[in-house]
N, C-alpha and C positions, 0 to 999 in steps of 0.2 A: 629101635629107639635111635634117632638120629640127636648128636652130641652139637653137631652142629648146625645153628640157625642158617638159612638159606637167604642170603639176601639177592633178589636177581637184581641186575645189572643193569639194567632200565630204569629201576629205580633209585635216584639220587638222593631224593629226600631223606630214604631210611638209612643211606648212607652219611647223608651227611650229620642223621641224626643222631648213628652209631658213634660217629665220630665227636660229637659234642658230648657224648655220653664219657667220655673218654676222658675227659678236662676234671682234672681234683683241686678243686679250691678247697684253700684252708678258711676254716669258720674263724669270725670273732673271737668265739670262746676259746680256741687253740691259741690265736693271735695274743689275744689278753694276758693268758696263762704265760705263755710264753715271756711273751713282755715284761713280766713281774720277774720273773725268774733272771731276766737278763739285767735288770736294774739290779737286783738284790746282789748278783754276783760281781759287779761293777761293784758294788758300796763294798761290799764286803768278802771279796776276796774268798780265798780259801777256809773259811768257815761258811761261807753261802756253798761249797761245792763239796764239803765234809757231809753238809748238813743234808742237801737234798741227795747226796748218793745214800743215805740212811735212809730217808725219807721212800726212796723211789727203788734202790737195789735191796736194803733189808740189810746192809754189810755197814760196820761201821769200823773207818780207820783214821789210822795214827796219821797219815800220806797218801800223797795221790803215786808219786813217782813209784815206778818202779826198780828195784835194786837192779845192781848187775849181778846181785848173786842169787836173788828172785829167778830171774830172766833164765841167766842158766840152768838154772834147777828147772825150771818147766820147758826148756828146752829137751832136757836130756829124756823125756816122760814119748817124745813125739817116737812112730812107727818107723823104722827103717824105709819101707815102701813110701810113705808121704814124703820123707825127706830128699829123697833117687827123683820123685816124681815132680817135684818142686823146683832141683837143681835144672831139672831139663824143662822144665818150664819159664824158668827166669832165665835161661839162654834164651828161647826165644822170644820172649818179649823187650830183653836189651839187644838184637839182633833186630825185629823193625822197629825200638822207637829211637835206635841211635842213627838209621838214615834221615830223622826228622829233623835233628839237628840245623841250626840256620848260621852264616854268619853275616858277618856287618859288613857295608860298603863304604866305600871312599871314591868321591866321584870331584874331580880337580877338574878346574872349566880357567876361562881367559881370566889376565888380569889379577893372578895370583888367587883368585876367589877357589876355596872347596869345602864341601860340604860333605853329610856321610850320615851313616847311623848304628849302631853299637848294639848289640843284642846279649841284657843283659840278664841274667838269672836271679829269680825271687831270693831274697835271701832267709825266708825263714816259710816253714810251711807245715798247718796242722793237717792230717788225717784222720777223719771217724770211721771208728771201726764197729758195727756194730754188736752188741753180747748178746745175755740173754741165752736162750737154749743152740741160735745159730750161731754159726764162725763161720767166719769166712776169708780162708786166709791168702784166695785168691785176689781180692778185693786191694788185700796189705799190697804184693805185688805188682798188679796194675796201678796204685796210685803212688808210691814209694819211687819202683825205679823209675818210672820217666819226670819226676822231680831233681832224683841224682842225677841222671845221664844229663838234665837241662842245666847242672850245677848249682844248685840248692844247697848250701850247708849248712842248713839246720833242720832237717824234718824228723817232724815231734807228729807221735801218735797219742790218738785217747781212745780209750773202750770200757765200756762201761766192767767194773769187777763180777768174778761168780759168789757164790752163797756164801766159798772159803774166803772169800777176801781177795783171789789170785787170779790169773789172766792165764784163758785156754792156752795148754801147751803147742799146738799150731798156729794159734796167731802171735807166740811168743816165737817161734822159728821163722816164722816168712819174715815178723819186724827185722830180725836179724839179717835171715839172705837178701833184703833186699837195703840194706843199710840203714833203717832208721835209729835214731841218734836216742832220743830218748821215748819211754812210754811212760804212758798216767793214767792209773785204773780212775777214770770217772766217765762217764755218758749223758745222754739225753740234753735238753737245750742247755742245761748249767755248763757241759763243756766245751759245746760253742762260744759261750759268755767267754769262759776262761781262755780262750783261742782267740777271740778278737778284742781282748780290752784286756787279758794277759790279769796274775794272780802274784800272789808271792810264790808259789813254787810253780806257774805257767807263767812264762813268757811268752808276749801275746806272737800272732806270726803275720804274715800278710796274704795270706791265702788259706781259705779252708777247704780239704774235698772229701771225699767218699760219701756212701750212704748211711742212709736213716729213717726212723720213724716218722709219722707226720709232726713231733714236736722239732725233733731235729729239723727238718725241714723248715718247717718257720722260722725256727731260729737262725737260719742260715739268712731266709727273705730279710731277718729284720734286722741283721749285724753287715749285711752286704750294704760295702759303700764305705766301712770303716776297714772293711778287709775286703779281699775279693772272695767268691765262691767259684767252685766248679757249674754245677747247676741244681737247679731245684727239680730233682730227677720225679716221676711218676710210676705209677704200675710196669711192669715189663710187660712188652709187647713180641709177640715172633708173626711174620707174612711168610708164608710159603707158596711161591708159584711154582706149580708140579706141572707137568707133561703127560699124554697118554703112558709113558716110560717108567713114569713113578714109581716107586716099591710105596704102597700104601701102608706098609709096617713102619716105613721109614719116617713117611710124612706123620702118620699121625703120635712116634715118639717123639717126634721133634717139636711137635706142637704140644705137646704133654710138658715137653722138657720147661716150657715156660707157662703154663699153666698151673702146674703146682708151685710156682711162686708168692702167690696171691688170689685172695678171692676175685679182687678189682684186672689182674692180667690177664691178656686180651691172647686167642691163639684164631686166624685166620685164615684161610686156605683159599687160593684164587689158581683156579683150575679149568684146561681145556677139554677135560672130562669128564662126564656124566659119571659113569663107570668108576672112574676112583675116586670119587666123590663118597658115591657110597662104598668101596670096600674100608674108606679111612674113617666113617665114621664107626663099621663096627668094630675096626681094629682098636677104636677109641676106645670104644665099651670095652671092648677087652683088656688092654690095656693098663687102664685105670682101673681097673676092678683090685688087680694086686698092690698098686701103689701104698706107699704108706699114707701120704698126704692126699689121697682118694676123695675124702670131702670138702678137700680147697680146691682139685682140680676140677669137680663135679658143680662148683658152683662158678668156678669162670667159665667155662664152656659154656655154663646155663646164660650167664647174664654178656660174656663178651667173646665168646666163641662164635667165628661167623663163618660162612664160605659164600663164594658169589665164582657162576660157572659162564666162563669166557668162549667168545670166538676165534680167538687166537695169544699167542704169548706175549704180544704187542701191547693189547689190550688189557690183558691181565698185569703188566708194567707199568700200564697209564692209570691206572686204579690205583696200582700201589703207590703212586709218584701223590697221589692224591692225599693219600693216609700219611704218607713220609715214617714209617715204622721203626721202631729199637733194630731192631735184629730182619733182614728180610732174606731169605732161602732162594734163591734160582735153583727148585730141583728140576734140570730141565738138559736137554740136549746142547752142546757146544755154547753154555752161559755165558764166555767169555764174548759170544758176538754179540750178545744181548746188553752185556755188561752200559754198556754205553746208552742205553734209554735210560737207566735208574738215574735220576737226577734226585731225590728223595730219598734217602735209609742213611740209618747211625753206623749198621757196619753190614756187608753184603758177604757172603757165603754160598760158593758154587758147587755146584753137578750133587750127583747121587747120594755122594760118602761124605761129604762137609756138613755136619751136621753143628748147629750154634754151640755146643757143650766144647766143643774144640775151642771158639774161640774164647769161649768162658773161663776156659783155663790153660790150657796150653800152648795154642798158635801161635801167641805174636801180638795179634793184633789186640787192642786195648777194648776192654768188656764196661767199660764206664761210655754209657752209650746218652745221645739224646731221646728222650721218649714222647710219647703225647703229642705230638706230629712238629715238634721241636728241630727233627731232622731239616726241616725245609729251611731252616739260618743258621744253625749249630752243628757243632764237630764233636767227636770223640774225644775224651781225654786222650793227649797229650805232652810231645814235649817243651809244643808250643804254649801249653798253658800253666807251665812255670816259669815265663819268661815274658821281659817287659823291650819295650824299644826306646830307645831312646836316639835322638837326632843332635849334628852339633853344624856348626854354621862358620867360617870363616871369609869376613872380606877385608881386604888389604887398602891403603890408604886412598891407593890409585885406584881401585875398587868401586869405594865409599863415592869416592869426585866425578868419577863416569856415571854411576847410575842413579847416584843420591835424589837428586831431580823427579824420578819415574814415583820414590819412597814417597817424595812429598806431596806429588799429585796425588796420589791416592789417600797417603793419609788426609790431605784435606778436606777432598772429596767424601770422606768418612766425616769432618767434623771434629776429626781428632789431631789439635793443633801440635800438643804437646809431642804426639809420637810424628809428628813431621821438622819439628824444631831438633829432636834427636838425631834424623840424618843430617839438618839443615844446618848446625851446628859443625858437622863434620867437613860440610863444602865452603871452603872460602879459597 
């Protein structure tokens, strides 16, 4: 039984088809819902977000906030091993996103004129976290500290409560190690509403990120513009280009590794081998036979699991460049020379032993990826994406009299009397 569809390489169409296959638009009926939910929590504040966390979690409370003596208490609950694995974990992800770091210029030119621009930090910022039966406290992590290190003082998290009323004891520790300021057991689109139009006990912020379900998500579509978002993220995706070299046990957990995310997540192998074609797809079958989530990995493979067998490595990078993929693998001989054709991927992963789960949680590098072939204009979270620019302008008297002139010709030329009379007023 082969896990994965054969798409050859000659054929564009099926390709291109795959890949339209790929796009998740939200329905009306989500939009509408949605909609309603975000108006009611606008009129009505914190009894719109009492009400639908009853309504939607089955938990009904006094507050959204979380105590600080809450927090500690389900802090102290967490494993020894999580907590060791977590501290060396947020080393390095504040180790590469504080070389992101930018600052401001100051560019002084003739005639006393200079100019510049200032690189300033969001000053307030929600996180969704999602509940429910997952946790994900990697998630807190990657969206948390490169917020801090960008100098954010205010990031406020929300997660939806469990059955007790209370918030998982690891997503209660990562909020911590990575400095968020306060949490509020509420989820689903009402804590969006409360994030961007702000409650009596949520202060709204200017930025929303992490993940979500598809309400969340719309709700992010339809509050963006009153606040910014991250992105309207998709299904996870993993490309793996292998070599005759390959360990086929490797390729095909790697592609499992994203596979059991979702029914809708895509795992795709672009390979210069017939040969390990087929030993990875029985390694699939094997594989996934013991998993736990065996019947959500069983149906992505069915409906988005692909492979397509190349003439060389080149080739198999210009394919991928096509797709622009979440996550893409170089399992391949000396990937660093290759490194340089990938013009498309959210985040790239070399040779044998770089398997995506590293950077999922340990590496460094930031796991909040673009998907849905997104890569081809869009970046990774960031610490540039809790930071705004701003520009300033200075011309001196002598300035103003030298070049005022050039101002009003153009503004003229525009039709725009009034912003020419502004320089024109300066020259006499």
């Amino acid at each position: 039984m082969k896990m994965l569809t054969r798409i050859y390489k000659e054929n564009k169409d099926a390709l291109k088809e795959y890949l339209m296959s790929r796009t998740q638009d939200l329905s009306t009926d989500v939009l509408v819902t949605v909609s309603n939910i975000i108006q009611d929590v606008k009129e009505n504040k914190d009894e719109a977000c009492l009400k639908y966390t009853q309504q939607f979690d089955k938990v009904s409370l006094d507050t959204m906030e979380v105590s600080q003596e809450e927090w500690d208490a389900q802090i102290l609950k967490c494993d020894d091993s999580f907590v060791e694995a977590m501290k060396l974990a947020k080393k390095n992800i504040e180790d590469f996103h504080k070389l992101q770091k930018q600052n401001g210029y100051l560019l002084q030119k003739e005639k006393g004129i200079y100019l510049g621009q200032r690189v300033l930090p969001l000053e307030a910022v929600g996180i969704y976290v999602p509940g429910g039966r997952a946790q994900y406290p990697s998630s807190v992590l990657m969206n948390a500290l490169p917020a801090k290190i960008a100098g954010v003082q205010n990031v406020v998290m929300v997660t939806p409560p469990d059955k007790n009323g209370t918030i998982h004891p690891n997503i209660a520790y990562a909020a911590k190690l990575a400095g968020v300021d306060k949490i509020y057991k509420i989820g689903g689109a009402q804590a969006i509403a409360a994030l961007a139009y702000g409650t009596q006990t949520i202060d709204r912020v200017d930025k929303i990120v992490g993940p979500g379900n598809i309400y969340v998500a719309a709700a992010k579509k339809l509050v963006y513009g009153t606040v910014d978002i991250d992105m309207i993220a998709g299904p996870s995706e993993i490309l793996v280009i292998a070599d005759e070299k390959a360990n086929a046990e490797y390729v095909a957990a790697d592609l499992l590794s994203q596979a059991e995310h979702d029914p809708m997540a895509s795992a795709i192998l672009l390979t210069t081998n017939e040969e390990l074609l087929d030993l990875v797809n029985q390694e699939l079958l094997k594989q996934s036979a013991v998993l736990p989530k065996k019947e959500i990995v069983k149906q992505s493979l069915k409906n988005y699991g692909k492979a397509i067998v190349c003439d060389s490595i080149e080739e198999c990078i210009s394919i991928s460049n096509e797709i622009a993929p979440e996550h893409l693998e170089l399992m391949i001989q000396n990937p660093m020379e290759h490194l340089q054709e990938v013009k498309n991927a959210g985040s790239v992963f070399l040779g044998y032993y770089t398997c995506e789960s590293i950077g999922d949680y340990f590496g460094g590098t930031n796991h909040v990826l673009p998907t849905s072939g997104t890569a081809r204009f869009s970046s990774a979270l960031s610490v540039d994406s809790f930071i705004k620019k701003s520009s300033y302008l200075y011309y001196s008297k002598h300035a103003i009299e030298a070049y005022g002139k050039y101002i009003e010709t153009i503004a003229s030329e525009e039709h725009l009397q009034a912003h020419a009379n502004a320089a024109k007023v300066r020259v006499k």
